[in-house]
C-alpha positions as CSV (number, residue, x, y, z in Angstrom):
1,X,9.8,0.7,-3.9
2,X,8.1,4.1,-4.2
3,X,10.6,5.4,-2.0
4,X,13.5,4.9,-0.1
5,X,15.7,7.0,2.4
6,X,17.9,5.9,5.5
7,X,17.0,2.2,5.0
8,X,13.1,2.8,5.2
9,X,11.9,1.7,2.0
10,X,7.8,3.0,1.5
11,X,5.7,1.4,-1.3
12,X,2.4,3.3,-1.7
13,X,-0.1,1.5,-2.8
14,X,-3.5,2.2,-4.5
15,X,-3.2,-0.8,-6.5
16,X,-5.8,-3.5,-7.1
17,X,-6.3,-5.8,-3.9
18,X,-4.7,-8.5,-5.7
19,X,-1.3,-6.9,-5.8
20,X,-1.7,-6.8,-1.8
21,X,0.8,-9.8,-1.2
22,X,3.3,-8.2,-3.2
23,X,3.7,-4.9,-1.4
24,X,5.0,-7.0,1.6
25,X,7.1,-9.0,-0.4
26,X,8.9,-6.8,-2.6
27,X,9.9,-5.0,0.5
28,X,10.8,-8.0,2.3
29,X,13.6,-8.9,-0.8
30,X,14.4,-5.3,-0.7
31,X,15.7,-6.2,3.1
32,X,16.9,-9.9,2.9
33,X,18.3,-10.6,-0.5
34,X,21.7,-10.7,-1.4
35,X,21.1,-10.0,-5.0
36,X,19.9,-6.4,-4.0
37,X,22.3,-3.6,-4.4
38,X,23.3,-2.5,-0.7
39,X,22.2,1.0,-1.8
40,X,19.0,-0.4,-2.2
41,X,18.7,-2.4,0.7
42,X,16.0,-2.0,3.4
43,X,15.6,-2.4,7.7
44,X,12.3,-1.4,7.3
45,X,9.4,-1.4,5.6
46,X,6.7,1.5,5.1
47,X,3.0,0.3,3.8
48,X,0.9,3.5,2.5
49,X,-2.6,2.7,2.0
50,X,-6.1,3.9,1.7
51,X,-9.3,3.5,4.3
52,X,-12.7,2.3,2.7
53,X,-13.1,6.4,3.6
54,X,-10.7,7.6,1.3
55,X,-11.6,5.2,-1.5
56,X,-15.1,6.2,-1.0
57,X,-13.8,10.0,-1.0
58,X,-11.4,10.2,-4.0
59,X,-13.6,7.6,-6.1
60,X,-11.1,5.1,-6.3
61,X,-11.7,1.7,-8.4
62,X,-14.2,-0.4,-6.5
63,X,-10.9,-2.9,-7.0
64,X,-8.4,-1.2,-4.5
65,X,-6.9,-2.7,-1.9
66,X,-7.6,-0.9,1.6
67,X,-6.2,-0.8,4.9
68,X,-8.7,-3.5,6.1
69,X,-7.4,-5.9,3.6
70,X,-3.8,-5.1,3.9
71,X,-4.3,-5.7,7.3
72,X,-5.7,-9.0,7.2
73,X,-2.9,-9.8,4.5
74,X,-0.6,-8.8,7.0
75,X,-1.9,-11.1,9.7
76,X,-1.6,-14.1,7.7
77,X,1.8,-13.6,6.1
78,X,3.5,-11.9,9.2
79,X,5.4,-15.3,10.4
80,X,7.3,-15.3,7.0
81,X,8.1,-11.5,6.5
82,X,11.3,-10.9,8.6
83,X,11.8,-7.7,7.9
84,X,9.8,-5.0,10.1
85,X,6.9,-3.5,8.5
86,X,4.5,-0.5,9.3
87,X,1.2,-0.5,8.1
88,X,-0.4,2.9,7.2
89,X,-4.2,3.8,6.7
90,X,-4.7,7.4,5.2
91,X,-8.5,8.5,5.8
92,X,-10.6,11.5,4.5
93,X,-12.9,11.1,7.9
94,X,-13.7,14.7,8.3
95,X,-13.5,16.1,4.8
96,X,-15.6,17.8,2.3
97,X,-16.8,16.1,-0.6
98,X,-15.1,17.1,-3.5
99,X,-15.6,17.0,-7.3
100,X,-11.8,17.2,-8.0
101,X,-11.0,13.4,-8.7
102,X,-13.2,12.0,-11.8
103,X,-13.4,8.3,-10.6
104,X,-14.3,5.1,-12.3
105,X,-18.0,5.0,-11.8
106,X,-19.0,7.9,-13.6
107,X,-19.5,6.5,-17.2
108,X,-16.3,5.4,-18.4
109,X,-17.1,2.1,-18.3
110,X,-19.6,0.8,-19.8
């Protein structure tokens, strides 16, 4: 877990897509395993994501995971997730364009 205060654990996530199932579950252990220190332990889980806007925004790999697929993620794996889990999409809807993040796509791959 990224963070974790009052039993809210938050994982923040601008990993690749295919590390989507694993957000849920790590935070799902965090709440029902015995072999988790209580300290540690969770009632509820925080998901931090990114809108396509955002991606699009801070040039984000093409390979991030966004809300829209955490989302549908979260549909299909919500009957074996016990513990209670908010979602969250940040957006840039609204914001300049900015030159401040160098991205992926700008010739560092070739």
């Amino acid at each position: 877990m990224d963070f974790l205060r009052a039993r809210v654990g938050v994982e923040v996530s601008f990993n690749h897509a295919e590390a989507i199932p694993w957000q849920f579950t790590r935070l799902n252990i965090a709440g029902e395993s015995e072999r988790v220190m209580e300290a540690s332990r969770i009632d509820v889980g925080v998901v931090v994501t990114a809108t396509e806007s955002l991606k699009a925004w801070s040039k984000m790999d093409s390979a991030v995971g966004t809300f829209d697929a955490f989302r549908a993620w979260l549909r299909e794996m919500r009957p074996i997730l016990p513990v209670p889990l908010l979602l969250v999409g940040l957006s840039s809807a609204g914001w300049e364009p900015t030159d401040a993040f160098g991205g992926t796509r700008t010739g560092t791959r070739t």
